[in-house]
N, C-alpha and C positions, 0 to 999 in steps of 0.2 A: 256302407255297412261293413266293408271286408279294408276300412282304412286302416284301423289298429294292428302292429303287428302280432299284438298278443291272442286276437279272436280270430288272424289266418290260423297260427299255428293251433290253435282250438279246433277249428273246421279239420284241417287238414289231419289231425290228432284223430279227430272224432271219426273221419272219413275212412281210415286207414282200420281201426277196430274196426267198422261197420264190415266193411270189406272183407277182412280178414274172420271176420265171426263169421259170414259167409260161408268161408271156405272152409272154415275147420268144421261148419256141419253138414258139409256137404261132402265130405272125406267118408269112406265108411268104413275102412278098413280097423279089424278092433285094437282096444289097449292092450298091453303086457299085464298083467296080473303080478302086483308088485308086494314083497312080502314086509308086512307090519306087523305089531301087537294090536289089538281093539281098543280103542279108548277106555273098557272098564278098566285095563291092565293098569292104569296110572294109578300111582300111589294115593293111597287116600291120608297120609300123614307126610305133609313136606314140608320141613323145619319145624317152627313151633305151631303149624295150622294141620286143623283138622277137619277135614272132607266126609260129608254124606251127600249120595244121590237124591237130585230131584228132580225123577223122569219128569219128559213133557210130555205134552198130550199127542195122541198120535197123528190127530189130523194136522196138528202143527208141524209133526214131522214130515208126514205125508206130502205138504205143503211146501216146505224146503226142499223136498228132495234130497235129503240128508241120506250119505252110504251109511255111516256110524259116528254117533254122536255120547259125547258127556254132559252135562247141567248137572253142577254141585256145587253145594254152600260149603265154603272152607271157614273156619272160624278159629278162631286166637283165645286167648284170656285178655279181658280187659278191652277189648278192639272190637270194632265193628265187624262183619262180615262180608267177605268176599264170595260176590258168584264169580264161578269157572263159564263159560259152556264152552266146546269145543265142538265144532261140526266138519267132520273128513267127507271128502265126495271123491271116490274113487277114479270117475269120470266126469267132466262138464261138456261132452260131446254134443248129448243130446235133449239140450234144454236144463237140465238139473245143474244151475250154475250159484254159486256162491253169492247171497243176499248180503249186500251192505248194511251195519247194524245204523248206517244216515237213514236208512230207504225202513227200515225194521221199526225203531225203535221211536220214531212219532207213530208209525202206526198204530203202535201200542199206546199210546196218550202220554207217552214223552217229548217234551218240545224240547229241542238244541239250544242251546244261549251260548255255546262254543266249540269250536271246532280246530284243533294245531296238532301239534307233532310235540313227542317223548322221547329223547336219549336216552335209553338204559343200560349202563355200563354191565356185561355179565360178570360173573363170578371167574371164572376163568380164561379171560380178556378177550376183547373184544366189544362191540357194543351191539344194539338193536336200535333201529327208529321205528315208533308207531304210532298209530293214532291216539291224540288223546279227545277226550269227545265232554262233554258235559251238559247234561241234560236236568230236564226238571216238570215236575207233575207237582200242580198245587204250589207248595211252601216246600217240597220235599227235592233237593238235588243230589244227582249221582254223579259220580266220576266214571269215566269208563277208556279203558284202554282196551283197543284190538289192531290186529294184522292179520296178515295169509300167509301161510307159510306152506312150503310144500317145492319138492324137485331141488334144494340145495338152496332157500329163497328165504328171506323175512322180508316181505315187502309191506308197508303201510299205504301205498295208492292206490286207489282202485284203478286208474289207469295204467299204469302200471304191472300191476296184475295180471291184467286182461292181456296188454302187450306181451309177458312173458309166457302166459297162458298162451296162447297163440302159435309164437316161437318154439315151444317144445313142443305143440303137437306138430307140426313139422319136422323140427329135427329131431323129436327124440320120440315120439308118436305116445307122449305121457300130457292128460292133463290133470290129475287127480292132484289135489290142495286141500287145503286148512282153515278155517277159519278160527281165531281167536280171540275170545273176549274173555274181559276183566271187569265189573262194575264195583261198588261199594258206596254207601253213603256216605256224602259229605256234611253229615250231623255235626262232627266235631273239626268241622274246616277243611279251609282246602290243600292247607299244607298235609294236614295229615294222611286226608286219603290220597292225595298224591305221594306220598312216602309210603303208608303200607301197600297202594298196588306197587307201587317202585320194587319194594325189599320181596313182595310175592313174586313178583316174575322173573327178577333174579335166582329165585328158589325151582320154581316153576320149568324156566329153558330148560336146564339139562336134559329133565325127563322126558321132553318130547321127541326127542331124535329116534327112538326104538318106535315111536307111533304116528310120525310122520314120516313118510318117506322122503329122502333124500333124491 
């Protein structure tokens, strides 16, 4: 069972979060109260897109555990539209931990048909890696790009995450994060809607820094 050395390091991977979630809930001592904007603060015109709210329902929120959240349709001339949502959790101490949109979004009667990784070079250098995900209900597919971000972090693993999560609440006694998604139809291909999320979240970084904490 334990011959491959790819399924040690899995166990051992897996064993070490199991461990460590452990102890970060069993820590009691509280978080810093770290200072942000709200999420409504984010522009609702970035570039040439243009953003309306569309709250979700509250048991849904209820149900994440969400500290503060956005879900808005940004929309172009000519272009498909992009949903936003953005979900802040101040603290993941005590059970209200960040839902991956893998675990989410069959839920919801979206099957996966792929799952990689996105380079996104920013605007003012540097790059991001994140998830890119593609899913599909019936005849109808999305593109969807997300990460976590949060404490000085853009990470696309969920293991990862959780390891750095961990980490800081130890050394820096902060677990509060981000999550970010990006979807849009891919009606008119997959080039395309891989390019307009591309050119949105180039648009998109800068303004998160004033509402994710560093």
């Amino acid at each position: 069972m334990f011959n491959c050395p790819g399924q040690i390091r899995f166990w051992i991977t897996a064993g070490v979060l199991v461990g460590a979630s452990f102890l970060l809930n069993t820590m009691s001592h509280g978080e810093p109260v770290i200072h942000r904007q709200p999420l409504r603060m984010l522009a609702y015109n970035l570039g040439v897109w243009t953003g309306e709210e569309r709250p979700v329902q509250e048991k849904i929120v209820q149900a994440v555990g969400v500290s503060d959240y956005t879900n808005r349709l940004y929309s172009t001339q000519g272009g498909a539209p992009i949903q936003l949502y953005i979900g802040y959790y101040s603290s993941q101490r005590t059970g209200d931990t960040i839902h991956s949109p893998k675990n989410c979004l069959p839920g919801t009667g979206w099957d996966p048909i792929y799952a990689g990784y996105a380079t996104i070079p920013l605007q003012y250098g540097g790059q991001i890696v994140v998830n890119e995900y593609v899913v599909q209900q019936d005849q109808y597919k999305q593109l969807v790009f997300y990460w976590y971000q949060g404490r000085g972090r853009v990470i696309a693993s969920e293991y990862w995450a959780k390891f750095w999560m961990v980490a800081d609440a130890i050394s820096r006694n902060r677990t509060d994060s981000a999550l970010i998604r990006l979807n849009t139809s891919m009606s008119d291909g997959e080039m395309e809607a891989r390019s307009r999320l591309l050119g949105f979240t180039r648009v998109l970084f800068p303004h998160l820094d004033e509402l994710i904490p560093n």
